[in-house]
LODREN-276036 format. One line per 3 residues: number of its first residue (from 1); for each residue y, x, z of N, C-alpha, C, O, CB. Coordinates in pm, 1 decimal. Atoms other than C-alpha are relative to their C-alpha. Glycine has a CB too. Example, Ala and Ser with C-alpha at 12.3 -4.5 7.8 and 13.67 -1.06 7.14 Angstrom:
% LODREN-276036
1> -119.0,89.0,0.0,-450.0,1230.0,780.0,120.0,90.0,0.0,118.1,193.6,66.5,2.7,-99.2,124.6  -119.0,-82.0,-6.0,-106.0,1367.0,714.0,109.0,-77.0,73.0,219.8,-26.1,89.9,46.2,41.4,-141.5;
//
This chain:
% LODREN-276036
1> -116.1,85.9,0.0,0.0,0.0,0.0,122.7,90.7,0.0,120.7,192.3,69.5,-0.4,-97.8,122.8  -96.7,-88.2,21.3,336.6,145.2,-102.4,138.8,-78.3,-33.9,153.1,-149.9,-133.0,-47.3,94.5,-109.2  -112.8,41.7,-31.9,671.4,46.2,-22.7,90.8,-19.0,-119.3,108.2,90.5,-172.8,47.4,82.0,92.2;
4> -20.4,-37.8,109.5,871.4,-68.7,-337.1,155.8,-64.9,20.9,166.7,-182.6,55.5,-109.5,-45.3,-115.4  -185.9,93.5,46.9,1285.7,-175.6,-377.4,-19.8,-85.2,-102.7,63.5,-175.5,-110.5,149.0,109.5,-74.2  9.9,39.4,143.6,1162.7,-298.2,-712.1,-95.9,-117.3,-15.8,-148.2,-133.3,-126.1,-48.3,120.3,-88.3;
7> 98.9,99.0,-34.0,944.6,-583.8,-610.8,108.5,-150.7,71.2,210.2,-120.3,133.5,-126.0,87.9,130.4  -6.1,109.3,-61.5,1030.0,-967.3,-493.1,22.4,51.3,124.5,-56.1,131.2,175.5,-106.4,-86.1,-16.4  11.5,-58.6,-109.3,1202.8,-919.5,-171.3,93.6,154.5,-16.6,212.3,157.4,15.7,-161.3,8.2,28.7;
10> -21.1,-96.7,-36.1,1242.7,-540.5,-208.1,215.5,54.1,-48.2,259.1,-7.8,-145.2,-143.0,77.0,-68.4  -120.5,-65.4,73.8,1634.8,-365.1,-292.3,25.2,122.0,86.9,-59.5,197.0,135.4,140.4,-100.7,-12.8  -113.2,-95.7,-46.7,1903.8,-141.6,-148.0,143.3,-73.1,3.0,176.9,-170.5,-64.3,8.3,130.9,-103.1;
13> -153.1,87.2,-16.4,2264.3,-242.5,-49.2,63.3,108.6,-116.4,135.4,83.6,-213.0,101.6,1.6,201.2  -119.0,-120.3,109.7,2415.5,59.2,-248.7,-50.1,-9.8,-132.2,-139.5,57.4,-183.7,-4.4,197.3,37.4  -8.4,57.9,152.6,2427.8,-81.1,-572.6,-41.9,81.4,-118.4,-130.9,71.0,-202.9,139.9,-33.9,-32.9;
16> 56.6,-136.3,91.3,2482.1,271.2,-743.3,-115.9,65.6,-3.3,-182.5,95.6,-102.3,62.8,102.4,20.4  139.2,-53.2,31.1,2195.9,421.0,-611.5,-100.6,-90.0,-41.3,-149.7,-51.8,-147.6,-53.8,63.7,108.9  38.0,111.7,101.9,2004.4,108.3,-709.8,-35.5,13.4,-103.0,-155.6,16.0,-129.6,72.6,-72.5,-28.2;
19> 3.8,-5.5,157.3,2042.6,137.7,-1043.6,-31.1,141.1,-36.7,-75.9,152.0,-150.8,142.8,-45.4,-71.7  62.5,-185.0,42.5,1958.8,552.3,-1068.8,-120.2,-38.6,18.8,-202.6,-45.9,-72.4,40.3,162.6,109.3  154.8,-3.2,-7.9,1656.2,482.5,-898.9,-77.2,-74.7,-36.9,-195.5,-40.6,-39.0,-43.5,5.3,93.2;
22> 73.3,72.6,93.2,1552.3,183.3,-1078.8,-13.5,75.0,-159.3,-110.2,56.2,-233.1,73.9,-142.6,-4.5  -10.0,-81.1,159.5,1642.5,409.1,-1424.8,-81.9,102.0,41.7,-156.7,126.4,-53.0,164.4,64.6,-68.5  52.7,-85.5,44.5,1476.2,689.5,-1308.7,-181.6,-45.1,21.7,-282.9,-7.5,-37.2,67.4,126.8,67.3;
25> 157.5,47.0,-10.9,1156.4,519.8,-1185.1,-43.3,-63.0,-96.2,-166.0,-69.6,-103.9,-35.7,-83.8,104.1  11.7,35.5,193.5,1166.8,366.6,-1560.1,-35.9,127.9,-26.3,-155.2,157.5,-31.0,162.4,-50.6,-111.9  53.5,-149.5,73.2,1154.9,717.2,-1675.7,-157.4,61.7,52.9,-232.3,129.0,-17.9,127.2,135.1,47.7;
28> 89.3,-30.7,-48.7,880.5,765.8,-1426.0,-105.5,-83.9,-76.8,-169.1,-33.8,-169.6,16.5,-7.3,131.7  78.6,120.0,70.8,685.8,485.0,-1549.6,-44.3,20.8,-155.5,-155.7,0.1,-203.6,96.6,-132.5,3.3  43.5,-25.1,160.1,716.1,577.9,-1930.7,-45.1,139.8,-37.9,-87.7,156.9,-152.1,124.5,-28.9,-99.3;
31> 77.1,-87.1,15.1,600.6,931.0,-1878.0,-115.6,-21.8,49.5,-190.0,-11.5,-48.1,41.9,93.6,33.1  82.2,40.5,-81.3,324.7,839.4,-1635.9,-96.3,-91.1,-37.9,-212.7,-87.5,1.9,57.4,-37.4,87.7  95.3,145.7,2.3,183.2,512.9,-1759.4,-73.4,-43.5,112.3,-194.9,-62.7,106.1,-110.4,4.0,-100.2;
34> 86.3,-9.3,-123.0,99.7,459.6,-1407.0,-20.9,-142.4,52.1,-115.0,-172.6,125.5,67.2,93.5,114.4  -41.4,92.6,-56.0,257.4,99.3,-1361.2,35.9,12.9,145.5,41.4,-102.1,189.0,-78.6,-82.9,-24.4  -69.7,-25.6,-92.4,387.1,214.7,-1038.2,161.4,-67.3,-10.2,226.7,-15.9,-100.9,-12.9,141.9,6.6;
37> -129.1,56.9,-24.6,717.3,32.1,-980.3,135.6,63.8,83.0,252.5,36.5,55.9,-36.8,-109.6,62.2  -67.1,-77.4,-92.5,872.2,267.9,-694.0,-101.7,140.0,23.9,-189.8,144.1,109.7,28.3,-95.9,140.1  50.5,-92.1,-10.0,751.2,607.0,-750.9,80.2,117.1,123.0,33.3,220.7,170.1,-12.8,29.7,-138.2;
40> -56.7,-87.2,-101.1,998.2,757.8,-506.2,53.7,-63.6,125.7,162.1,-19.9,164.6,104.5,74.1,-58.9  -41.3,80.9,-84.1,1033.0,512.5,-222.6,-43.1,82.6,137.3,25.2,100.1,238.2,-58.4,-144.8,-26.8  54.1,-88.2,-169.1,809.5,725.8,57.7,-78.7,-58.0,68.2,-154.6,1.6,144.6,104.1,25.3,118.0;
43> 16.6,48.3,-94.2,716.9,465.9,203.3,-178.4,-15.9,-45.7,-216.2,-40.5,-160.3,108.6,-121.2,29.6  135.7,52.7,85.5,301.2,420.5,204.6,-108.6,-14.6,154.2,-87.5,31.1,266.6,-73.1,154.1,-153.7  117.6,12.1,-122.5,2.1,343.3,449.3,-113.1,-14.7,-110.7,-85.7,-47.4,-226.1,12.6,-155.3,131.5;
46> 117.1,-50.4,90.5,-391.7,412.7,303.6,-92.5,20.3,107.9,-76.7,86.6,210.4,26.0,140.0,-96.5  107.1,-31.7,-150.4,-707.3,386.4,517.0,-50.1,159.2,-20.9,-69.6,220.4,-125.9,-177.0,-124.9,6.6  7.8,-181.6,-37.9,-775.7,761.3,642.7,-93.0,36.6,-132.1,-36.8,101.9,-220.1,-102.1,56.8,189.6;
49> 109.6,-31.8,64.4,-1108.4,794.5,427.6,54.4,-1.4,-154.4,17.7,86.5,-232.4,-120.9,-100.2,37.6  -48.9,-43.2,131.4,-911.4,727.3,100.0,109.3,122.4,-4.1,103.3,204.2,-95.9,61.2,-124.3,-65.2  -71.1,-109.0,13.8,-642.0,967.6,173.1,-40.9,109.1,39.1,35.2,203.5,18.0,95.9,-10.1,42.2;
52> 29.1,-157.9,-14.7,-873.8,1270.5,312.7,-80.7,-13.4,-137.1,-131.5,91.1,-177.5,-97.8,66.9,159.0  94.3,-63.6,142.5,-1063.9,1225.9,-30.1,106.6,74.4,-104.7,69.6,142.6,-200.3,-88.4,-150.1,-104.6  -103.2,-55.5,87.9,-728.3,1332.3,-190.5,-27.1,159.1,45.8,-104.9,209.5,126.7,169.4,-68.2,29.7;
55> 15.5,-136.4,22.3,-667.6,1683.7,-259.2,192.9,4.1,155.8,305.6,3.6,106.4,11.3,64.3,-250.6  -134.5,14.1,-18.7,-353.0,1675.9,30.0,95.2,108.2,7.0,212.1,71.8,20.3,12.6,-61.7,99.6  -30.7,-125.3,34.2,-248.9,2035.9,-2.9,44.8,15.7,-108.3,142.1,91.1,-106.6,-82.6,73.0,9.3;
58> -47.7,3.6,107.4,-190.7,2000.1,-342.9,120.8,-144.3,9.2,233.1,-120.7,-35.4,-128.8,-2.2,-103.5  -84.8,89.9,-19.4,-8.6,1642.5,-265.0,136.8,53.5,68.5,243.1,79.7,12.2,-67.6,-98.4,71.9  -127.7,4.8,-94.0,224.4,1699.8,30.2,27.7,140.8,30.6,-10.2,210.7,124.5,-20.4,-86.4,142.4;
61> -76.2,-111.3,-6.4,417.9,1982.2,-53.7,161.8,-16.1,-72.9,177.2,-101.2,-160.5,-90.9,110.4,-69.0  -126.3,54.4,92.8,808.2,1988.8,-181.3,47.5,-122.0,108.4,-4.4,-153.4,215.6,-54.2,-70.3,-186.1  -98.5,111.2,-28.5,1063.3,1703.5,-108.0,-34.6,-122.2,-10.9,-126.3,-151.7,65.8,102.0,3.4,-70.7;
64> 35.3,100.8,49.1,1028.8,1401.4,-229.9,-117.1,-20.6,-98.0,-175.9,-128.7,-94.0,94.9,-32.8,-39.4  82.5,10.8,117.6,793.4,1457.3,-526.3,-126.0,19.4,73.0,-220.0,34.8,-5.0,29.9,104.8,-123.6  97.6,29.8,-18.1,539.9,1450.9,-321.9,-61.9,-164.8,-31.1,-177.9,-171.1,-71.8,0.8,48.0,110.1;
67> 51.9,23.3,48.5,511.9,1118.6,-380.2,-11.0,-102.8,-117.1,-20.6,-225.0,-128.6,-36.7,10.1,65.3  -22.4,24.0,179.8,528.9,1093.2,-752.3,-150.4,48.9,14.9,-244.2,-29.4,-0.1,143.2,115.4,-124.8  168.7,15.2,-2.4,192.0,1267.1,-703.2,-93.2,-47.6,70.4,-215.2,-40.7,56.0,-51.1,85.1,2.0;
70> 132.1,80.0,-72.8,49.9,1074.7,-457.5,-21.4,-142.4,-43.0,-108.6,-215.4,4.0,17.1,-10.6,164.2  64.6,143.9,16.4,68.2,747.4,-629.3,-36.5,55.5,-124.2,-156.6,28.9,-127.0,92.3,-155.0,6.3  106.6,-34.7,100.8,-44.0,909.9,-980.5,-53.4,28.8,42.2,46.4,70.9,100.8,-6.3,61.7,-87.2;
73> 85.3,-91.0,-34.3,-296.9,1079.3,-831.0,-130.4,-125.8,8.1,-230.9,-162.1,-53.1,51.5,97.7,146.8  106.1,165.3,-8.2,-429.4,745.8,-662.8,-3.0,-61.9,-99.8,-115.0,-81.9,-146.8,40.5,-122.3,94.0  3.5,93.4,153.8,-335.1,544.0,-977.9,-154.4,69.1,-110.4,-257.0,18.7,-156.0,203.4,45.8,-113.1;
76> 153.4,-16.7,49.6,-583.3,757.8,-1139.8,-152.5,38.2,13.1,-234.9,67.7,-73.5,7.6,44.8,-54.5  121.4,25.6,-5.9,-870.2,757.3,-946.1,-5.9,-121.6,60.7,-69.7,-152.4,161.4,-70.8,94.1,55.6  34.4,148.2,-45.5,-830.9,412.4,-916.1,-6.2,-52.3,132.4,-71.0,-153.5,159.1,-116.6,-31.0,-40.5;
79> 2.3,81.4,-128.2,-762.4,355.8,-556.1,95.8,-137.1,-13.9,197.6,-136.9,-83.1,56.0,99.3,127.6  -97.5,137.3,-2.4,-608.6,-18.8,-503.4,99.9,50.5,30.4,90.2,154.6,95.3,-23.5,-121.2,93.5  -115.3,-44.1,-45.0,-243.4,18.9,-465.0,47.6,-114.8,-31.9,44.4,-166.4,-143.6,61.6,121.1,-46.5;
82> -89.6,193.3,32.1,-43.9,-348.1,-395.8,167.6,112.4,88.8,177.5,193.5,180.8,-118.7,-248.2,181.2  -88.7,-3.5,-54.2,317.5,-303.1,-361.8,89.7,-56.4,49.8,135.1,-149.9,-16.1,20.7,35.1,-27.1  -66.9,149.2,-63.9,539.4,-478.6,-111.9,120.5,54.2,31.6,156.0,172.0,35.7,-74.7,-81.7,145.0;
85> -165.3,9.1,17.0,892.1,-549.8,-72.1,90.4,121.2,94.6,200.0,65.5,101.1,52.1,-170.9,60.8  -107.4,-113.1,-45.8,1098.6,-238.5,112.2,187.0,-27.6,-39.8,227.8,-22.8,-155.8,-58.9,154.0,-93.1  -99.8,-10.7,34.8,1483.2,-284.8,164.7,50.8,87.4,72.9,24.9,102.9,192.2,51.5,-93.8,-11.5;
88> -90.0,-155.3,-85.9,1730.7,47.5,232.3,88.4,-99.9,7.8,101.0,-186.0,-79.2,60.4,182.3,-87.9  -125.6,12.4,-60.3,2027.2,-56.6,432.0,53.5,139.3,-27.3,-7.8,240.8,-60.3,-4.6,-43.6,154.8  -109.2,-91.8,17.8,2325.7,153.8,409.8,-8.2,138.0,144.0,-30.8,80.5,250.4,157.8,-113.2,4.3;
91> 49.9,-133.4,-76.7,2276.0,523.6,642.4,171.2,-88.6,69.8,262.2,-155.5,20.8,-27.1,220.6,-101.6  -87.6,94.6,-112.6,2492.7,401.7,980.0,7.1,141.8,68.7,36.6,95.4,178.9,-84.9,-160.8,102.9  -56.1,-128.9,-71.4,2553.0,779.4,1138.0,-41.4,117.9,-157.6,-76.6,83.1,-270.3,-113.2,43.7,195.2;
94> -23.2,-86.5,81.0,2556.5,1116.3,951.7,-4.6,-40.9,-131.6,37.1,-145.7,-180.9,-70.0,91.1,21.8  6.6,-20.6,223.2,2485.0,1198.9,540.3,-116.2,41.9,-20.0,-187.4,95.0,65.3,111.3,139.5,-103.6  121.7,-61.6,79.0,2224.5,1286.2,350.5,6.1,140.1,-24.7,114.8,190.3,-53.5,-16.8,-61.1,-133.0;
97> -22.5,-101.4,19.0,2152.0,1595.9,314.2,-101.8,46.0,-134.0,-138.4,162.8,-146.3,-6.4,61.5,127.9  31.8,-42.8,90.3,1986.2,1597.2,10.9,58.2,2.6,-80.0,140.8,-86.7,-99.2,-68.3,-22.5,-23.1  -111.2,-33.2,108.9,2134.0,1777.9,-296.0,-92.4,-62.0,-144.4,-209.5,-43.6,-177.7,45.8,204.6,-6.2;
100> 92.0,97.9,94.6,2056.6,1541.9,-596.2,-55.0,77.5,-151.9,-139.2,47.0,-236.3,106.9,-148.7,-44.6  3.9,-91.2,142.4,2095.1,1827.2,-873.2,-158.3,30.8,8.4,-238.8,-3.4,-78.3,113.3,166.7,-2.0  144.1,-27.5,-6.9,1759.5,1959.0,-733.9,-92.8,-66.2,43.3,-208.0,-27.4,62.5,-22.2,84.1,50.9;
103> 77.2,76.4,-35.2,1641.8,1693.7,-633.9,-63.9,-59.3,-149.2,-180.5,-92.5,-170.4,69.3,-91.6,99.0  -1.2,99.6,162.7,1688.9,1533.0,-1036.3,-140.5,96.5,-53.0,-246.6,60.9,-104.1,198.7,24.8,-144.6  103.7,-133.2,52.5,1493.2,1886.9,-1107.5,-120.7,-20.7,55.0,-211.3,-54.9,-20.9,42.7,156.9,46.6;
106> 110.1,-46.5,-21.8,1241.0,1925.2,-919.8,-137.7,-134.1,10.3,-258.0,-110.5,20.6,31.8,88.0,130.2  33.0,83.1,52.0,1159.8,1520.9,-970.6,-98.1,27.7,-124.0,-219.2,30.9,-145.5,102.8,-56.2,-15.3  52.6,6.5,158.5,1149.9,1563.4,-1334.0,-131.5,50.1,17.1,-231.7,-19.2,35.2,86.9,96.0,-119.6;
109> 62.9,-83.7,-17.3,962.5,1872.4,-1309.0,-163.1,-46.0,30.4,-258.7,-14.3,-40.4,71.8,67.0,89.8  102.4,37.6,-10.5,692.2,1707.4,-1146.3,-68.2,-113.1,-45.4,-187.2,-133.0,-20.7,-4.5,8.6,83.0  14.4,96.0,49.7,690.1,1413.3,-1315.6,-84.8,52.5,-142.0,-197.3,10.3,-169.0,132.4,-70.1,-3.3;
112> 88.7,-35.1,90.4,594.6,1604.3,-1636.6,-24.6,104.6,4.6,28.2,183.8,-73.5,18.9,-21.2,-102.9  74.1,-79.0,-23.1,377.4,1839.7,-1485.0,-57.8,-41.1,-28.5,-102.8,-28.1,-142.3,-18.4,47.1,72.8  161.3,155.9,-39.8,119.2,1563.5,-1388.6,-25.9,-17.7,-152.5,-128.1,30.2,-201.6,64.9,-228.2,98.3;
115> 60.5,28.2,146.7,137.5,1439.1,-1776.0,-60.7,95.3,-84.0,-165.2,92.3,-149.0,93.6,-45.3,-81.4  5.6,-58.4,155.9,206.2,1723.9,-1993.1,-99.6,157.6,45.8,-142.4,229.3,-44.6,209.4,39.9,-84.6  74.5,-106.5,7.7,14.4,2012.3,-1849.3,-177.3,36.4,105.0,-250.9,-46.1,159.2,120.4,94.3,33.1;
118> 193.8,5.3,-20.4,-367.3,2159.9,-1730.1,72.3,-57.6,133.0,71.7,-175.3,169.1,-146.5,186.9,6.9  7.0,60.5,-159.1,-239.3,2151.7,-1372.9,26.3,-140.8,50.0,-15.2,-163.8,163.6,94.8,68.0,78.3  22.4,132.9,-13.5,-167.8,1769.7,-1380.4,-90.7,-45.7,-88.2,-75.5,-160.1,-131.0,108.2,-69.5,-9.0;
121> 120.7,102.8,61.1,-481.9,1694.3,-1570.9,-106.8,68.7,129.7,-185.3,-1.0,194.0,-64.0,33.7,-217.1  121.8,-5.4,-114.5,-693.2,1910.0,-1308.4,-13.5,-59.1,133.5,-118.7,-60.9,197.4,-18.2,120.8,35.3  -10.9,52.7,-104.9,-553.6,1737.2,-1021.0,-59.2,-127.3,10.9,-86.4,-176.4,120.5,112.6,2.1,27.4;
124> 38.2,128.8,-23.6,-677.6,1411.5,-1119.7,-166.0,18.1,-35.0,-221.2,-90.5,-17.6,91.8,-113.6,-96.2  134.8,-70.8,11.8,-1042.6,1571.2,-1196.2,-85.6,-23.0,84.0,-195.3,32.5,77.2,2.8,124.4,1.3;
//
């Protein structure tokens, strides 16, 4: 189960980001063919036994893109994945401290790893 803005139910109040992350999770989606809806949401729960069969060493490493490969990964060995509604409210003390330039990068990056090369075809192996 994996947390989605992009679902009945799910959004964000901040409009702008909204719309990036609905465009880039499109982009995710049309490299991927994963049908994933929220590839960068974070949010996920998975009974133990499906997630120690993952490789998680290879998963949960990096920023965020971890998981871009943890729902392809599942998407293609076919574990069930239902996604349900997640809404971000607006951050109510400090800032973010993530920088989006490398964040856009190191996204992409992994986005067409997974498709276009051996090391995202051996991961799903």
């Amino acid at each position: 189960m994996i947390g989605s803005r992009f679902v009945k139910g799910g959004g964000m109040e901040d409009r702008k980001r909204y719309i990036f992350s609905l465009v880039y999770n499109w982009f995710i989606q049309l490299v991927l063919w994963d049908g994933i809806r929220d590839s960068l949401s974070g949010f996920f729960a998975m009974r133990r036994q499906a997630l120690f069969s993952l490789d998680l060493a290879v998963i949960f490493r990096g920023y965020g893109e971890y998981f871009i490969r943890l729902t392809y990964i599942a998407f293609r060995q076919k574990l069930k994945i239902v996604e349900v509604p997640v809404f971000y409210t607006l951050r109510q003390h400090g800032f973010s401290k993530s920088r989006f330039g490398s964040m856009l990068h190191d996204y992409t990056s992994t986005t067409l790893s997974l498709r276009f090369t051996k090391f995202g075809q051996n991961l799903i192996e």
